[in-house]
C-alpha positions as CSV (number, residue, x, y, z in Angstrom):
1,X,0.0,0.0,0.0
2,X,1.4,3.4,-0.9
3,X,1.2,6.0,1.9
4,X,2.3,9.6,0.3
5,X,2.9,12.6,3.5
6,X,1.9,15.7,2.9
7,X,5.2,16.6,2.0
8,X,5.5,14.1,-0.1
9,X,2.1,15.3,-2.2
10,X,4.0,18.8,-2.4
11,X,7.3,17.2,-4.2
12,X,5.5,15.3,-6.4
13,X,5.8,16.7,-10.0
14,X,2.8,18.8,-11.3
15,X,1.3,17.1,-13.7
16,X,1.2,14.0,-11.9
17,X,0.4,15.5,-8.2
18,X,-2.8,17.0,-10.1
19,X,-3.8,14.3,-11.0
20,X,-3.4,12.7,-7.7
21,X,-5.0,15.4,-6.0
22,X,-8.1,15.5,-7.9
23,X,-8.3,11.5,-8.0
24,X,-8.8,11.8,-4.5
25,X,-12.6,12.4,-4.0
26,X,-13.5,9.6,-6.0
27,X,-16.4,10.4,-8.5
28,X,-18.0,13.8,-8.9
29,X,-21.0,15.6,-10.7
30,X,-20.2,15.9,-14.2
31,X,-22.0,19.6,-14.7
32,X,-21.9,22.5,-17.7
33,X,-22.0,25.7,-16.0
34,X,-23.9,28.2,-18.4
35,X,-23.7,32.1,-17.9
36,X,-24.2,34.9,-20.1
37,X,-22.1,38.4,-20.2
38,X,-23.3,41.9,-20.0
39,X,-23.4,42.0,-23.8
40,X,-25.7,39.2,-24.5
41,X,-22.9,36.4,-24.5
42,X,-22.7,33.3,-23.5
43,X,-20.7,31.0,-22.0
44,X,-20.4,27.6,-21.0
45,X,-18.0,25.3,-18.5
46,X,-17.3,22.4,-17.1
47,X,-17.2,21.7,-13.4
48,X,-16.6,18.8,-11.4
49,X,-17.2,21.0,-7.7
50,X,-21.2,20.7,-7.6
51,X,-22.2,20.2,-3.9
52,X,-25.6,20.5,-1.7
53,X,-25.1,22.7,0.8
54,X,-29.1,22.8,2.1
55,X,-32.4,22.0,1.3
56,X,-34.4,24.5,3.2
57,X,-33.7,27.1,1.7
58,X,-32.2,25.0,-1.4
59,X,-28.6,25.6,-2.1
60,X,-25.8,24.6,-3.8
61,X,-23.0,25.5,-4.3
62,X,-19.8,25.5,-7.0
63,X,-15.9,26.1,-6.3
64,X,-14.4,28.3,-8.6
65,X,-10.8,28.2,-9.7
66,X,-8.2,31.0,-8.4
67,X,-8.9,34.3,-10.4
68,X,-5.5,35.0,-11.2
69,X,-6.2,34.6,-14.9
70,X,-9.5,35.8,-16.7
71,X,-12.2,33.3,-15.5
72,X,-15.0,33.9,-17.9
73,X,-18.0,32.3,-15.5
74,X,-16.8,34.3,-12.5
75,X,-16.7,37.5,-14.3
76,X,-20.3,36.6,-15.6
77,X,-21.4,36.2,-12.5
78,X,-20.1,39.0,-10.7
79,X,-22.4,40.9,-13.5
80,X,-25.2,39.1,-13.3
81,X,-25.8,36.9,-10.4
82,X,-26.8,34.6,-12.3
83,X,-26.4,30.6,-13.6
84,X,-27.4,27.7,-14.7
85,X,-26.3,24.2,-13.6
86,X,-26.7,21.4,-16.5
87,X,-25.9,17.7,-16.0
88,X,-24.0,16.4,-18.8
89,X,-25.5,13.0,-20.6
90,X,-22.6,11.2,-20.6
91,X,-22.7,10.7,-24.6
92,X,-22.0,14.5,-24.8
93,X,-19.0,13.7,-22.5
94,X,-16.7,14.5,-25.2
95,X,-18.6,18.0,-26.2
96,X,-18.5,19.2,-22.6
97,X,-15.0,18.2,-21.9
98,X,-14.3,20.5,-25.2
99,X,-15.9,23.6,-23.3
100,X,-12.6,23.2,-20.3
101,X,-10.2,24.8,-23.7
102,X,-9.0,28.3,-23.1
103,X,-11.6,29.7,-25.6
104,X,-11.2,33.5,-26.3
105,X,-14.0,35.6,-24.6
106,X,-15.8,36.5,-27.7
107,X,-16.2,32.9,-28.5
108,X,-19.2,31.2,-27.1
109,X,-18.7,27.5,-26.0
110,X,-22.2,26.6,-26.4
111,X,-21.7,27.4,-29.9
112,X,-17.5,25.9,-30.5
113,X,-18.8,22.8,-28.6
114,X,-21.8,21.9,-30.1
115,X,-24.8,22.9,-27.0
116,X,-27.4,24.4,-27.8
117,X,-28.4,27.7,-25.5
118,X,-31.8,27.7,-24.2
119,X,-33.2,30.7,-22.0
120,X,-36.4,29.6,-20.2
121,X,-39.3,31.8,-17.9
122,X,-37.4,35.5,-18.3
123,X,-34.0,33.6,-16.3
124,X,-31.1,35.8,-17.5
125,X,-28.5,33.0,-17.8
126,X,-29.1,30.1,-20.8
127,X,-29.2,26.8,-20.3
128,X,-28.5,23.5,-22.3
129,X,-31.0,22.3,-24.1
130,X,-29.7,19.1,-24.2
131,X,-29.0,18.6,-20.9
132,X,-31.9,16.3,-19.1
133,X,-31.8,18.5,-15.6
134,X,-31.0,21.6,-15.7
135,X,-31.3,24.1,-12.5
136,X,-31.2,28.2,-12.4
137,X,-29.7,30.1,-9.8
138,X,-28.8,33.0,-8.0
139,X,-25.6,34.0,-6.7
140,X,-26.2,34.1,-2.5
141,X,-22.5,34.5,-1.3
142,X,-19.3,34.3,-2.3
143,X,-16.7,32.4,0.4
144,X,-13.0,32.5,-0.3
145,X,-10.6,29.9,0.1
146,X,-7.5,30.0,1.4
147,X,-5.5,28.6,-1.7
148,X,-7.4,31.0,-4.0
149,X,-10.6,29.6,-5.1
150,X,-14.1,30.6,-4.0
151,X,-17.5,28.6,-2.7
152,X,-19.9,29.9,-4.8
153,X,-23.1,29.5,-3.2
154,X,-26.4,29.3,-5.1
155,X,-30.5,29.6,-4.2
156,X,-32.0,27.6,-6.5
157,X,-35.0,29.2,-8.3
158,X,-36.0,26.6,-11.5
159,X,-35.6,23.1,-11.9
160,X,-36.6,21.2,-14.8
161,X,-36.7,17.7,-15.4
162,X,-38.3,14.8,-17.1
163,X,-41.4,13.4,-15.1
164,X,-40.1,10.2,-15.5
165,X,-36.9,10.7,-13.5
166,X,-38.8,11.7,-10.4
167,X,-39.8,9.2,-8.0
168,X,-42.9,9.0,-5.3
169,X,-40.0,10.0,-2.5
170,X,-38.3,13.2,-4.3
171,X,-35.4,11.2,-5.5
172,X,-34.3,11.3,-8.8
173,X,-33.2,8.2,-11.5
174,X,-30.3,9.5,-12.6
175,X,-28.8,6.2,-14.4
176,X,-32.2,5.9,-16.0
177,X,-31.3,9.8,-17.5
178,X,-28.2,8.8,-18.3
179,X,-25.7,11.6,-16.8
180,X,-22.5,11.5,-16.2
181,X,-20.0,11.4,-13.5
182,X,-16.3,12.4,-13.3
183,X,-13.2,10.6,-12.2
184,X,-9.9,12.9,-11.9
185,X,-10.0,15.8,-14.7
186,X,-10.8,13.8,-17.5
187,X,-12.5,10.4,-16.9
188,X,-16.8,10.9,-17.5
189,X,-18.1,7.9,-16.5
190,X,-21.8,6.5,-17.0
191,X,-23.7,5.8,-13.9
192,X,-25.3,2.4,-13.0
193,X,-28.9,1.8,-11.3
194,X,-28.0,2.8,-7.3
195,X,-28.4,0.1,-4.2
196,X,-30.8,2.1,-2.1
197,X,-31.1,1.9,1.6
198,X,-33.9,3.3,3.9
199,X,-33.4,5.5,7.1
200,X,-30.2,4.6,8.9
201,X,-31.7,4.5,12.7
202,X,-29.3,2.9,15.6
203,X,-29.1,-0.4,16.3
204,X,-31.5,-1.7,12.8
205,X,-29.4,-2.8,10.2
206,X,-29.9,-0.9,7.0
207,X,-32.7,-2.6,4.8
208,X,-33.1,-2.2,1.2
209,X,-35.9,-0.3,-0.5
């Protein structure tokens, strides 16, 4: 068994400690980030950093990248407070990889990489058409980190999703919709039918449902 020190992580070379690094977590939500600039623009990412952060009010919320080079959905959102979160179906994994190149700002990804941009009910930021959940919110707060990045946190105002995909119980069938997960940087993955357990409660073991 390998056991790497911090110090260890730190001399590693890059390339290969990034990988590591971003291994760690196991898999992640595979999600296209969709904004639109103060000229009408838009603009479309990857990101790997989706997480709930509360149901009541719902949040979630997104980790941004340090901003010491143009970021073009931070800057989007600082003007607009506004974006959409899409989950990728994992046979657009390719096209929503493409949308992580350094594409000049007057080039819009949904266009370079083959989305289509929908804007739904007067929201100010598009969304993917093809996407098969796609969720609109607002920018809440902004929490730096102390390596550079920031916790975007969301309120979620829309959701749409297939009927189908919504169970009696509020949970979703995501391997029935297809959407993809990510490994690392650059491994989507496609996401089989879960093992589902009911309320965890102490001293019952957990039973399926």
């Amino acid at each position: 068994m390998h056991h790497f020190t911090a110090a260890d992580i730190r001399a590693f070379e890059r390339i290969f400690r990034l990988n590591l690094v971003n291994a760690l977590p196991g898999f992640k939500p595979a999600n296209l980030i969709g904004t639109a600039a103060p000229d009408g623009r838009s603009n479309l990412a990857i990101f790997s950093s989706a997480l709930h952060l509360g149901s009541d009010p719902p949040l979630l919320g997104i980790v941004t990248r340090p901003t010491t080079v143009p970021r073009h959905t931070y800057s989007n959102l600082q003007a607009s407070g506004c974006y959409t979160l899409n989950h990728v179906p994992h046979e657009l994994a390719a096209q929503a990889h493409y949308t992580s190149a350094n594409f000049p700002a007057e080039v819009s990804e949904f266009e370079a990489c083959g989305f289509t941009a929908s804007y739904r009910d007067g929201f100010p930021a598009p969304y993917v058409a093809e996407s098969p959940i796609s969720i609109g919110l607002r920018l809440r707060e902004q929490l730096p980190i102390s390596n550079g990045t920031v916790l975007l946190v969301g309120a979620v105002e829309h959701v749409y999703l297939p009927e189908t995909s919504l169970r009696a119980d509020g949970t979703l069938d995501l391997a029935a919709l297809g959407t993809a997960c990510i490994s690392g940087l650059d491994g989507y993955h496609q996401v089989l039918p879960p093992q589902r357990f009911g309320y965890a409660r102490p001293g019952e073991k957990p039973k399926p449902v």
